[in-house]
C-alpha positions as CSV (number, residue, x, y, z in Angstrom):
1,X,0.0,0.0,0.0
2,X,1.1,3.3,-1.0
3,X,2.4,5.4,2.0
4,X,0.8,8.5,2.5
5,X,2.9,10.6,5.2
6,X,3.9,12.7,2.2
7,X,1.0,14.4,2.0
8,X,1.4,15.5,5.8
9,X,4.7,16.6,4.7
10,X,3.3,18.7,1.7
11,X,0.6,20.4,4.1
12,X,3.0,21.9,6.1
13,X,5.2,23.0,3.5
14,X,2.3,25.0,2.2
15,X,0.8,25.9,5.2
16,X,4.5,27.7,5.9
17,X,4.6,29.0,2.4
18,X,1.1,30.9,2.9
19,X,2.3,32.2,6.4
20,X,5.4,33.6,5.4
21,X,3.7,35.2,2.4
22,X,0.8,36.7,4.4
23,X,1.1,36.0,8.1
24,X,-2.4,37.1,9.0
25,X,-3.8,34.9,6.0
26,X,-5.1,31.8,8.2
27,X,-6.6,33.8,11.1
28,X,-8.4,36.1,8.5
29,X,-9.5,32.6,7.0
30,X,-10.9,31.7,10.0
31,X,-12.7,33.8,11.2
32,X,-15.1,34.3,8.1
33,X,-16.2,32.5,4.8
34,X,-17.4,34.7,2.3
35,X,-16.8,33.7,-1.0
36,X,-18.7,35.2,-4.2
37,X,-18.9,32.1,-6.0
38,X,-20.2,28.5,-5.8
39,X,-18.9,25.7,-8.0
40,X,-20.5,22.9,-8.8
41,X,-18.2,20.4,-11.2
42,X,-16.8,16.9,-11.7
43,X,-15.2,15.1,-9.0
44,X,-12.8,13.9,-11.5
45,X,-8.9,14.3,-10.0
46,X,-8.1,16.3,-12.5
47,X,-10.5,18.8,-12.2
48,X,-9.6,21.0,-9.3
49,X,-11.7,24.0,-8.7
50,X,-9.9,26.6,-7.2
51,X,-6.7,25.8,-8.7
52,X,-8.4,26.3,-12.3
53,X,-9.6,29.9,-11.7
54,X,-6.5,30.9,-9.5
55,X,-8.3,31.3,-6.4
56,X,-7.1,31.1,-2.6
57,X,-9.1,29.0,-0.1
58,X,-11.8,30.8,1.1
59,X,-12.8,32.5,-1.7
60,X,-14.9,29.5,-3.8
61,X,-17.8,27.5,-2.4
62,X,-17.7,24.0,-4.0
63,X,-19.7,21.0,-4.6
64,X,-18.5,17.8,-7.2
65,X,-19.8,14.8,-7.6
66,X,-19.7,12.3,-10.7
67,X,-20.2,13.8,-13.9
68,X,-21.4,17.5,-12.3
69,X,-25.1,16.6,-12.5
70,X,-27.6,18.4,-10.0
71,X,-31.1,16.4,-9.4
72,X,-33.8,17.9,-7.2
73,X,-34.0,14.7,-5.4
74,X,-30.2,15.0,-4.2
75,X,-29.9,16.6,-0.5
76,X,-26.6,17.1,-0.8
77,X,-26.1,19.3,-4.1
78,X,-29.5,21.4,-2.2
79,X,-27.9,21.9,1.1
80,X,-25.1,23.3,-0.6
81,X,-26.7,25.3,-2.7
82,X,-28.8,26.7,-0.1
83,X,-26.3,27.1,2.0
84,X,-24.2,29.5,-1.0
85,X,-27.0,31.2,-1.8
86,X,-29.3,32.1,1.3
87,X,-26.1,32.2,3.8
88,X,-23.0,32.9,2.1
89,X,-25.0,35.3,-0.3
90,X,-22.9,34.2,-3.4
91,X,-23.2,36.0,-6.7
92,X,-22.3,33.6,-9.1
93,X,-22.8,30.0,-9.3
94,X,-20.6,28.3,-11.9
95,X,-21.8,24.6,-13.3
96,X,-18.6,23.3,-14.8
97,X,-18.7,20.0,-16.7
98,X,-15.3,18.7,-18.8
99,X,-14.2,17.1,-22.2
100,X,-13.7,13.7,-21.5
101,X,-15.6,13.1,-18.6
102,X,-15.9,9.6,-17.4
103,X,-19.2,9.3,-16.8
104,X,-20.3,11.1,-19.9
105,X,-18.6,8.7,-21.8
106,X,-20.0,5.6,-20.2
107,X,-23.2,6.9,-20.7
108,X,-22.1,7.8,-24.3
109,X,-21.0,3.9,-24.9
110,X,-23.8,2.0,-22.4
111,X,-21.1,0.9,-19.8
112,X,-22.2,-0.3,-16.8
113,X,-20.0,0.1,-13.9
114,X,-22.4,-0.9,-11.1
115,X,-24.1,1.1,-8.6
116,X,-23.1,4.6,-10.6
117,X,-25.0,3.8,-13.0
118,X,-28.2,4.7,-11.0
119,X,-26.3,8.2,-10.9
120,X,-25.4,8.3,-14.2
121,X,-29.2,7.7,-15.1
122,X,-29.0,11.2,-15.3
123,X,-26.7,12.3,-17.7
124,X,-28.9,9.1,-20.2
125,X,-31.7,11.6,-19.4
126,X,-29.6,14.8,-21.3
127,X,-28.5,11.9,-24.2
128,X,-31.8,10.6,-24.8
129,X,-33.5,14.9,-24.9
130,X,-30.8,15.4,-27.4
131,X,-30.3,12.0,-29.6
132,X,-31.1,14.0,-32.8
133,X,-28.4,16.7,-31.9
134,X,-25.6,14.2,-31.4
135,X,-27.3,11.5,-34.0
136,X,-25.5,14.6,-36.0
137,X,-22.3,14.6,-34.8
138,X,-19.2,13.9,-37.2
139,X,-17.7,11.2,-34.6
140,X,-17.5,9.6,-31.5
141,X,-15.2,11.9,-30.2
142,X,-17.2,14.8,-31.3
143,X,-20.7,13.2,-29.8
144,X,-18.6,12.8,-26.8
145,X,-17.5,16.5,-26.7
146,X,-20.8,17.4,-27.5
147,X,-22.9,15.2,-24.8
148,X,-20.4,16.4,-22.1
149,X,-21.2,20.4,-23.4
150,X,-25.2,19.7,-23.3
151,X,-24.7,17.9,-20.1
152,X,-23.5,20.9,-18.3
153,X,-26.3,23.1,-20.2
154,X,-29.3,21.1,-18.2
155,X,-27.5,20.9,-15.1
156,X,-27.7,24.8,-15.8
157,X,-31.5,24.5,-16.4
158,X,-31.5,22.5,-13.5
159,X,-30.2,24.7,-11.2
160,X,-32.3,27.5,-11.9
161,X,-35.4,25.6,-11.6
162,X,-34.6,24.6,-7.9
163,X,-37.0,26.4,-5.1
164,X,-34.0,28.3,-3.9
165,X,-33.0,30.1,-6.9
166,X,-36.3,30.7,-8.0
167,X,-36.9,32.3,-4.3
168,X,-33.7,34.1,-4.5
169,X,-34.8,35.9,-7.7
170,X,-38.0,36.7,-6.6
171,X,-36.4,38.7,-3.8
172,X,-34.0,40.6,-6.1
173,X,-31.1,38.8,-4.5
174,X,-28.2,39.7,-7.6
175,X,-27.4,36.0,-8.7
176,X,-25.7,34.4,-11.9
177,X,-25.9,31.2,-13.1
178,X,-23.2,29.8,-15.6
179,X,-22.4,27.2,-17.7
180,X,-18.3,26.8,-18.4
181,X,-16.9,23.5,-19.8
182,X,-13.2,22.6,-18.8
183,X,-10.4,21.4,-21.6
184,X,-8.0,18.8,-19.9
185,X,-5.5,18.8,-22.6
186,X,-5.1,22.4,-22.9
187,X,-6.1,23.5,-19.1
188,X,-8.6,26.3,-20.6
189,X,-12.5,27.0,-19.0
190,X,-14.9,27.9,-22.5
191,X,-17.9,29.5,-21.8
192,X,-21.0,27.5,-23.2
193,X,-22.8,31.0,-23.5
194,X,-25.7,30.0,-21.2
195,X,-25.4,32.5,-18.3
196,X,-29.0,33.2,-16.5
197,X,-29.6,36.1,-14.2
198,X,-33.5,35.6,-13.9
199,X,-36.0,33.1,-14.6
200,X,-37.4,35.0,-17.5
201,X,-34.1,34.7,-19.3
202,X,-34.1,30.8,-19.1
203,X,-35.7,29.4,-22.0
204,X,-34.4,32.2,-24.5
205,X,-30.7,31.6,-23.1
206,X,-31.6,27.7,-23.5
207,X,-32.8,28.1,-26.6
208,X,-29.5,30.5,-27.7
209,X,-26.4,28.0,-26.4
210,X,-28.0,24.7,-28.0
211,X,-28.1,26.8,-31.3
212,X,-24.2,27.5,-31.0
213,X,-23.7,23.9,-30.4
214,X,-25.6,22.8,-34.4
């Protein structure tokens, strides 16, 4: 088994490094949160929030989970949300899916992995909505980069259907939903143009990013 001490060993080293270059930074940290965004992305490793958008701890909420997918059923993703947006008063919540992506790609191909593919039931949902649009795509690859981009534009939709965004834009709170998709072989975040800052923008905004994907 693979020894793990090193870690322990690299968590001090940085915990020294941010000390020495701001000595006030942890006791700041600790005594508030207030971030202006909330991420909610892939759990893949290779995906890692904060370090994507240069950001220090403290300043992103975060949720992941398999293939970024956010159901109304799932506690979880809820509390968090609710949590970012009635507490912590975020501005911005960013969906953030990936080229590549696992789950997308099982789904893509019918592999069965077990007990994921419950989760993954999901993400069939977004292939079976769109089978036309990918039915047109030139090749796997490109149905796969395709199915992982329309996968993070219903989790979009998704989110701003829940009771808590809807009641936070009924109160004028200033919220912004967004839909990025993450390259891992060039490290760049693309904007899938579907960015909702009230409920009557949805379907128009919808209706605009799936047209920039034919």
């Amino acid at each position: 088994m693979q020894d793990i001490t090193p870690l322990l060993a690299n968590n001090q080293d940085w915990a020294a490094r941010m000390t020495a270059e701001n000595p006030a930074f942890f006791q700041r940290l600790a005594a508030q949160q207030s971030p202006a965004y909330l991420w909610i992305g892939c759990s893949d490793s290779r995906v890692p929030a904060t370090q994507l958008v240069n950001l220090l701890p403290g300043e992103m909420f975060v949720h992941r989970n398999v293939a970024n997918v956010v159901v109304h059923s799932d506690l979880n993703c809820l509390a968090v949300l609710q949590y970012a947006v009635d507490v912590l008063r975020v501005r911005h919540i960013i969906v953030c899916g990936h080229y590549g992506c696992g789950g997308v790609e099982a789904v893509l191909h019918n592999r069965s992995f077990g007990l994921i593919d419950n989760w993954l039931r999901h993400v069939q949902d977004v292939r079976s909505k769109h089978a036309m649009l990918l039915a047109d795509c030139r090749d796997d690859t490109h149905q796969l980069e395709r199915l992982c981009e329309l996968n993070v534009i219903e989790q979009v939709v998704n989110v701003c259907q829940t009771t808590i965004i809807h009641s936070a834009w009924q109160r004028d709170q200033v919220l912004a939903v967004h839909g990025w998709i993450y390259g891992l072989v060039d490290g760049r975040l693309r904007d899938l143009g579907m960015t909702i800052t009230h409920g009557k923008y949805l379907v128009p905004q919808y209706e605009q990013a799936l047209a920039h994907l034919t």
